[in-house]
MIVEXFI-930923 format. One line per 4 residues: number of its first residue (from 1); their letters; for each residue x, y, z of N, C-alpha, C, O, CB. Coordinates in Angstrom, 3 decimals, padded with zeros to 6 digits, always signed. Glycine has a CB too. Example, Ala and Ser with C-alpha at 12.3 -4.5 7.8 and 13.67 -1.06 7.14 Angstrom:
# residues 2
1> AS> +013.190,-005.690,+007.800,+012.300,-004.500,+007.800,+013.200,-003.300,+007.800,+014.236,-003.319,+008.465,+011.308,-004.473,+009.046 | +012.850,-002.250,+007.080,+013.670,-001.060,+007.140,+012.900,+000.030,+007.870,+013.409,+001.138,+008.039,+014.084,-000.598,+005.725
//
This chain:
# residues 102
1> XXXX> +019.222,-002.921,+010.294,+018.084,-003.816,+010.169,+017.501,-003.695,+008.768,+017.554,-002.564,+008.284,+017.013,-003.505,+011.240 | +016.992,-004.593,+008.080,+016.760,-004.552,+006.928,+014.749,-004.547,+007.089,+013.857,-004.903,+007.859,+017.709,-005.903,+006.138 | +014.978,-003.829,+005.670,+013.834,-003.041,+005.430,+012.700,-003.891,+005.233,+012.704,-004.570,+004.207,+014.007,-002.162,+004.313 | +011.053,-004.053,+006.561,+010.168,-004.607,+005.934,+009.451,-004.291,+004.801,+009.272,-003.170,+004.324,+009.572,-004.771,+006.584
5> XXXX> +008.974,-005.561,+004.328,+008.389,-005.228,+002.359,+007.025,-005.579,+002.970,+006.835,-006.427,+003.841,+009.078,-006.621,+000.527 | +006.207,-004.887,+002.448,+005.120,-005.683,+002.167,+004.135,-005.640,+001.118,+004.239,-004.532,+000.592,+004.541,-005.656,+003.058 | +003.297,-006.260,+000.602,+003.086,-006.311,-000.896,+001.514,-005.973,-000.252,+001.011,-006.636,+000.655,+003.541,-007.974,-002.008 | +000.801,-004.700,-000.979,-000.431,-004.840,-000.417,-001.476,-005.288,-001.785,-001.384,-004.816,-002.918,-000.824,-003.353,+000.405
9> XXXX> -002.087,-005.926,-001.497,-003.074,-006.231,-002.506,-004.921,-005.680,-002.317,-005.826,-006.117,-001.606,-002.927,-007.896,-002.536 | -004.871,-004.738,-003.158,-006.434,-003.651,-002.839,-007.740,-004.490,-003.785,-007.841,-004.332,-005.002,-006.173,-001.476,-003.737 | -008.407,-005.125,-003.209,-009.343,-005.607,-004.210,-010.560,-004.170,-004.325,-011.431,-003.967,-003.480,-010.088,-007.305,-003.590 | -010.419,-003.637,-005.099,-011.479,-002.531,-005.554,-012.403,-002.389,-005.862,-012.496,-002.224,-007.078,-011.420,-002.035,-006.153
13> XXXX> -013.901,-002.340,-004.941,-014.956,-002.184,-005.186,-015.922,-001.542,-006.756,-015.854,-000.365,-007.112,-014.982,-001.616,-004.168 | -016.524,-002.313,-007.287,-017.124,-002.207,-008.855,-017.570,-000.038,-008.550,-018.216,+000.521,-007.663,-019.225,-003.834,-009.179 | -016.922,+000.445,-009.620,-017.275,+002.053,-009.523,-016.338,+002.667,-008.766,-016.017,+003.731,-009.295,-018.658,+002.426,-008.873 | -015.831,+002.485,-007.880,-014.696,+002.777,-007.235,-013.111,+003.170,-007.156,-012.257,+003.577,-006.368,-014.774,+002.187,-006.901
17> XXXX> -013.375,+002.622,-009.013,-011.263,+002.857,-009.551,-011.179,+003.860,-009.556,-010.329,+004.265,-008.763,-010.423,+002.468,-011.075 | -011.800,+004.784,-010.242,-010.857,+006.400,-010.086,-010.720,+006.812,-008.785,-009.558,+007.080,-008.479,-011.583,+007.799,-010.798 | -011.476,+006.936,-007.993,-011.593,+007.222,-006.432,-010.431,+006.636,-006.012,-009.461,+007.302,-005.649,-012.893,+006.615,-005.618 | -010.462,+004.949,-006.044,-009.176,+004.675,-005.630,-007.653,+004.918,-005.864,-006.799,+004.610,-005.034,-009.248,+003.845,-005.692
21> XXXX> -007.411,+005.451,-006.972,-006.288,+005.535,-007.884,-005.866,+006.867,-007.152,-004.841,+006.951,-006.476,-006.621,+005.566,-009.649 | -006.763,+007.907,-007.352,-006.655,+009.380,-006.726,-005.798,+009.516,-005.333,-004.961,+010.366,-005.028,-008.202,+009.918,-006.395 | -006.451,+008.021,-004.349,-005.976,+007.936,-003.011,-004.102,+007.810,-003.255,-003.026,+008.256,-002.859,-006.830,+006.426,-002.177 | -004.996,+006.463,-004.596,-003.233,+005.642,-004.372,-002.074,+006.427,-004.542,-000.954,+006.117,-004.136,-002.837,+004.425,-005.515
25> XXXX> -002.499,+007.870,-005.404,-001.263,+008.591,-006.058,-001.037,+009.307,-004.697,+000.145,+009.611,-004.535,-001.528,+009.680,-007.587 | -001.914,+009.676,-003.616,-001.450,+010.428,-002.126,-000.770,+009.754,-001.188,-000.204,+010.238,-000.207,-002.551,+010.882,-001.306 | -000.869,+008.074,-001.662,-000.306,+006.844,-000.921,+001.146,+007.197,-000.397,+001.213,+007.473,+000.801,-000.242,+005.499,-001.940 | +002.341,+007.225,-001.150,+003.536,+007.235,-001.583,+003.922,+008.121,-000.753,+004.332,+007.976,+000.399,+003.777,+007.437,-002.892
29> XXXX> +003.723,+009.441,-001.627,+004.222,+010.668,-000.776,+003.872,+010.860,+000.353,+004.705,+011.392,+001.087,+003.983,+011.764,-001.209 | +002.585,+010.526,+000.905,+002.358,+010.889,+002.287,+003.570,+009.833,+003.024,+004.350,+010.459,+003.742,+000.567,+010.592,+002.789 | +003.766,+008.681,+002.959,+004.672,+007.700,+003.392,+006.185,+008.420,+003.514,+006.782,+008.327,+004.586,+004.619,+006.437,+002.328 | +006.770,+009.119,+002.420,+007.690,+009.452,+002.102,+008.115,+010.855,+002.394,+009.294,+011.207,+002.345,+007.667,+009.118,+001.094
33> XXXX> +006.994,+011.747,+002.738,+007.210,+013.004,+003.967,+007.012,+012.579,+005.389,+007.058,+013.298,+006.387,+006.094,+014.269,+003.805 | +006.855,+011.695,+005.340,+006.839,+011.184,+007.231,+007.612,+010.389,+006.902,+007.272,+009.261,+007.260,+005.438,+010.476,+008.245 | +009.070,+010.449,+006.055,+010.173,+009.682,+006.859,+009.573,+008.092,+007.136,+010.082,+007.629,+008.156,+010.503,+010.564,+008.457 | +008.634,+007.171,+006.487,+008.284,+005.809,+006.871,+008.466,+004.904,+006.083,+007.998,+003.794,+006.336,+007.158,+005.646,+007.188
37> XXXX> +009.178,+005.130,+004.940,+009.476,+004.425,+003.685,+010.899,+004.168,+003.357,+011.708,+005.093,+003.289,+008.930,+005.147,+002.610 | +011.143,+003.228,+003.201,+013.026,+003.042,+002.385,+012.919,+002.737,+001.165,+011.925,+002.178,+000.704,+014.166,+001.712,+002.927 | +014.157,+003.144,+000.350,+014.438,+002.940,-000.863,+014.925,+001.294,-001.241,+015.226,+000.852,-002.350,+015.454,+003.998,-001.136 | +014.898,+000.738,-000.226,+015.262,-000.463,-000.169,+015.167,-001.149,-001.464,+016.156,-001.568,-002.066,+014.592,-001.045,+000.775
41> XXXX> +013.856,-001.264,-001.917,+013.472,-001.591,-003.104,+012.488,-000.843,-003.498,+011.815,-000.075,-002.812,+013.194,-002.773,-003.210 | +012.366,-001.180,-005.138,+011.135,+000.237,-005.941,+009.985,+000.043,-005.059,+009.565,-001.006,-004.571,+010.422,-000.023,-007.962 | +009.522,+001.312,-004.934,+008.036,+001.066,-005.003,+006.769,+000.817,-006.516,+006.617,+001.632,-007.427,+007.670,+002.319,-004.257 | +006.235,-000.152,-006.408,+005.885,-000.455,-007.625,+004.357,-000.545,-007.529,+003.801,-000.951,-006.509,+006.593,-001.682,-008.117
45> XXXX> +003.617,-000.103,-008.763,+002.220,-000.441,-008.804,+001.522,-001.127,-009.596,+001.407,-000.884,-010.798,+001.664,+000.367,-008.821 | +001.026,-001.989,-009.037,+000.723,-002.682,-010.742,-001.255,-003.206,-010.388,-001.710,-003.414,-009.263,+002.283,-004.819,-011.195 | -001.888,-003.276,-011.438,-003.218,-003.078,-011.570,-003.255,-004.820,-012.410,-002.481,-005.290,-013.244,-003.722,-001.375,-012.544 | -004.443,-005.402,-011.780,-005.018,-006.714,-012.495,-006.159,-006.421,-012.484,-006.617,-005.345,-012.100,-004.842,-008.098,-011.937
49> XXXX> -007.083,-007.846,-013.134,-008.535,-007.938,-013.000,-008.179,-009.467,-012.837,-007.273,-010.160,-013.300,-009.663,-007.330,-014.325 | -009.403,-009.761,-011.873,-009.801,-011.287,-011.624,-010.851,-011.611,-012.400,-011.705,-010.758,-012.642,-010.195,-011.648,-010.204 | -010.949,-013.001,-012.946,-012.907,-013.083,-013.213,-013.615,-013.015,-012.760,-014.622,-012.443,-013.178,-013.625,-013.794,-013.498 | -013.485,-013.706,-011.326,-014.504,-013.590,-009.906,-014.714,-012.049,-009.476,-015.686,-011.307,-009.333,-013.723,-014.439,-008.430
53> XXXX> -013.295,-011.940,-009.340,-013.235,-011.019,-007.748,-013.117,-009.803,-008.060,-013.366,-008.946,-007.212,-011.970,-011.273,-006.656 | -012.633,-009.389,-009.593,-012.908,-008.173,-010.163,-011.286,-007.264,-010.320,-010.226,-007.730,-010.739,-014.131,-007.409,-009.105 | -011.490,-006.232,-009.958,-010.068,-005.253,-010.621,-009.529,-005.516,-008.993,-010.226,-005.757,-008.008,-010.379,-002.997,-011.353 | -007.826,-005.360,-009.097,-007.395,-005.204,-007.824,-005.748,-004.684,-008.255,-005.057,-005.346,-009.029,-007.616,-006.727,-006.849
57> XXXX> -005.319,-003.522,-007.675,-003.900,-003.177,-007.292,-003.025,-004.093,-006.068,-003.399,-004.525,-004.978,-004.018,-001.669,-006.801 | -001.667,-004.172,-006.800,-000.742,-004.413,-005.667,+000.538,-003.342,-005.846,+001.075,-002.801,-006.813,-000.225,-006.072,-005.684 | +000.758,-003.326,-004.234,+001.537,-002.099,-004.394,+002.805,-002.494,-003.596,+002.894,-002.661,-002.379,+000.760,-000.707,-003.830 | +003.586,-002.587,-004.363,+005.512,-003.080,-003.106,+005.283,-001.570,-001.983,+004.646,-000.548,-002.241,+008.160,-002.750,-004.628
61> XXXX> +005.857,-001.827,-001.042,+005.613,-000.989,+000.438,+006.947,-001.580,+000.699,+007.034,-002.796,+000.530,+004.117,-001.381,+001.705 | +007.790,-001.061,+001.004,+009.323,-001.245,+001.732,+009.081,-000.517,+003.014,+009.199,+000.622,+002.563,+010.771,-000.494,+000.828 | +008.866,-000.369,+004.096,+009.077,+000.117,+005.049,+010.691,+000.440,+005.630,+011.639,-000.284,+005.325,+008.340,-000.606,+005.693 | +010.817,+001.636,+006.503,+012.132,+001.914,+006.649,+012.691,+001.200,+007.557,+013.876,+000.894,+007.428,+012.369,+003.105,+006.879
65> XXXX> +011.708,+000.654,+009.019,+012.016,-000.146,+009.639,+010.878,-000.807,+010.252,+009.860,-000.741,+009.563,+012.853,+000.278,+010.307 | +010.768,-001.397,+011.303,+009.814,-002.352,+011.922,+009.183,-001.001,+012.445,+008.142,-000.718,+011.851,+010.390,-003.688,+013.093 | +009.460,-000.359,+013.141,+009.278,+001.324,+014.095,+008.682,+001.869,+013.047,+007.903,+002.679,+013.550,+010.828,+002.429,+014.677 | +008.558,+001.925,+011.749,+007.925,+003.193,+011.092,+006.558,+001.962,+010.606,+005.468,+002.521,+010.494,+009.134,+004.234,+009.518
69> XXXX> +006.548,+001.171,+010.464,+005.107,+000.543,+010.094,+005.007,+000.555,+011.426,+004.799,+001.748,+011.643,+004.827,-000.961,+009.209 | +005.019,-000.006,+012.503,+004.256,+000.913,+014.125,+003.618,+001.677,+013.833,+002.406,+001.703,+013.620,+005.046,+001.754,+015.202 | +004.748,+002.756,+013.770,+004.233,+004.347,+013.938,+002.875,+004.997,+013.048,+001.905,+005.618,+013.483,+005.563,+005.299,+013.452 | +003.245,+004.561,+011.515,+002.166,+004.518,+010.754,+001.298,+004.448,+010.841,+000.785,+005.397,+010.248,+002.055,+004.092,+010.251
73> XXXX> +000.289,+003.584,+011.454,-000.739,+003.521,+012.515,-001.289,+004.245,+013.328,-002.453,+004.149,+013.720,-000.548,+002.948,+013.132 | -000.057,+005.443,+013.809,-000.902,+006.174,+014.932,-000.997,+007.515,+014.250,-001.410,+008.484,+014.885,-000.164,+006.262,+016.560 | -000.594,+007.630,+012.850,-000.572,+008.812,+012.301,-001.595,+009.125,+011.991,-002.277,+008.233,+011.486,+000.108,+008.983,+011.449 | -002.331,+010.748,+012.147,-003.571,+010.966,+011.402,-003.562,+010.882,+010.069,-004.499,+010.428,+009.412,-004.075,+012.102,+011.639
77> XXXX> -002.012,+011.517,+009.387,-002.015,+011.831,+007.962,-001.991,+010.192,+007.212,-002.538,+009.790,+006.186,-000.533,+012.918,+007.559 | -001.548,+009.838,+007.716,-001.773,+007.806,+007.288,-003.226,+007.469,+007.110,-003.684,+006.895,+006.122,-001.241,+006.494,+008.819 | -004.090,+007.982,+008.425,-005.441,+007.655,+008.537,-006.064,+008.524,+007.562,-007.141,+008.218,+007.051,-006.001,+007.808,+009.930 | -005.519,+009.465,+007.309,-006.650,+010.302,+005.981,-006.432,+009.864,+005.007,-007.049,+010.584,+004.221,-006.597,+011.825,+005.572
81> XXXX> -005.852,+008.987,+004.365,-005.494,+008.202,+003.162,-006.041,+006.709,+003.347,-006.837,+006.296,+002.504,-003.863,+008.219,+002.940 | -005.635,+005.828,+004.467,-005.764,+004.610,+004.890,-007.782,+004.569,+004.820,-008.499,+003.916,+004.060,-004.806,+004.443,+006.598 | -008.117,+005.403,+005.777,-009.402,+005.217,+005.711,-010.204,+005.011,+004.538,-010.656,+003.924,+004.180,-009.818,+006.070,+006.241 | -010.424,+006.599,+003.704,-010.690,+006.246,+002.193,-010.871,+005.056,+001.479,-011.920,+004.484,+001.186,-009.842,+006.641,+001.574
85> XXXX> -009.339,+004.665,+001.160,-008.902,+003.786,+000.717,-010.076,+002.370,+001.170,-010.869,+001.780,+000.436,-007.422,+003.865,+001.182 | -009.789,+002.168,+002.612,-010.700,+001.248,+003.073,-012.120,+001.050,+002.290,-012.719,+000.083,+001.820,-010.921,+001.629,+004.414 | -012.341,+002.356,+002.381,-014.333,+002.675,+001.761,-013.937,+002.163,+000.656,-014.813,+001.493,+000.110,-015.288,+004.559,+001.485 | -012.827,+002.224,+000.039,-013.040,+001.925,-001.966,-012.977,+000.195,-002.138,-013.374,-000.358,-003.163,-011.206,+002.786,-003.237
89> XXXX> -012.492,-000.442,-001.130,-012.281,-001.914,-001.355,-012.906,-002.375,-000.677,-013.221,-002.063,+000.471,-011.182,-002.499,-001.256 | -013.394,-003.848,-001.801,-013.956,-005.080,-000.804,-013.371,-005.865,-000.152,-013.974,-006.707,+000.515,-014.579,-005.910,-001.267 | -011.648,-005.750,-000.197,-010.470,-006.689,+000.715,-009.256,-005.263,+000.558,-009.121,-004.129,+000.097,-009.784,-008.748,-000.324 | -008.675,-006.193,+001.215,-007.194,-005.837,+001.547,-006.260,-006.784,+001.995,-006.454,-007.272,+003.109,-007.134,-004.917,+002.503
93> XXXX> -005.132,-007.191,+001.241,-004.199,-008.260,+001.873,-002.772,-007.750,+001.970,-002.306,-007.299,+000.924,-004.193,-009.614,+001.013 | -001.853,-007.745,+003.253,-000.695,-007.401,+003.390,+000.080,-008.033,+003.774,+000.660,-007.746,+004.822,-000.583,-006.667,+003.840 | +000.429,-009.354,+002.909,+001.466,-010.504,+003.327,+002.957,-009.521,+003.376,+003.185,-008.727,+002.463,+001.522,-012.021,+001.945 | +003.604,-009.635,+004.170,+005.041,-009.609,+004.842,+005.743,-010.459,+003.753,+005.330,-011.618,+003.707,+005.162,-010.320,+006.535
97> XXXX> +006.637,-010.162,+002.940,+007.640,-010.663,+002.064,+009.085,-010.800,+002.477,+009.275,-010.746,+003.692,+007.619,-009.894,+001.001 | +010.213,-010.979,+001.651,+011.708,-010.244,+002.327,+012.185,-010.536,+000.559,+011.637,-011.352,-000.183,+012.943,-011.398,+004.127 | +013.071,-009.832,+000.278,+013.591,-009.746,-001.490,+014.265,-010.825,-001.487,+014.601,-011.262,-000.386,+014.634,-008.419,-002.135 | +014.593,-011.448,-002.519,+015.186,-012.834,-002.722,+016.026,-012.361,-004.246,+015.681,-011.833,-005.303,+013.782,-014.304,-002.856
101> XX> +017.192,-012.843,-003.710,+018.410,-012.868,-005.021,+018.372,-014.000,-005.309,+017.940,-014.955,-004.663,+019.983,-012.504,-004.806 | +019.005,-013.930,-006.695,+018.755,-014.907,-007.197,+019.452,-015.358,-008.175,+019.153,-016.430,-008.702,+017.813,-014.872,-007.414
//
């Protein structure tokens, strides 16, 4: 079964970037010692600013399968990162992608 992607987009509350960044660097690895991540494609991070809406990260998320984004969810060590994270942003968007050749 091929690997879900999903692209998360963190809109980051004004005062809030270092806080958030700190989380984001625990993001990865926590994913990647619980076995919930594939190499499918990079994981990538990349940082904007809006005019409106202000600074925001997006982060590629490959999941290993449909079963490990489930599972993810019921993990505490997910929730000690996930939560945080929550407090630092004024959104969060996780559109479902699939890689496209080309």
């Amino acid at each position: 079964m091929a690997a879900s992607i999903t692209l998360c987009r963190y809109w980051v509350k004004p005062g809030k970037e270092d806080e958030f960044r700190a989380l984001l660097a625990k993001h990865w690895p926590t994913f990647l010692e619980l076995d919930l991540v594939s190499d499918a494609v990079p994981h990538l991070i990349f940082r904007g600013e809006d005019e409106e809406r202000g600074i925001f990260f997006v982060e590629t998320f490959p999941w290993k399968d449909d079963e490990a984004m489930k599972r993810a969810h019921s993990l505490p060590e997910v929730a000690s990162v996930w939560e945080p994270m929550g407090a630092c942003c004024s959104a969060m968007e996780f559109p479902d992608v699939e890689r496209v050749e080309v």
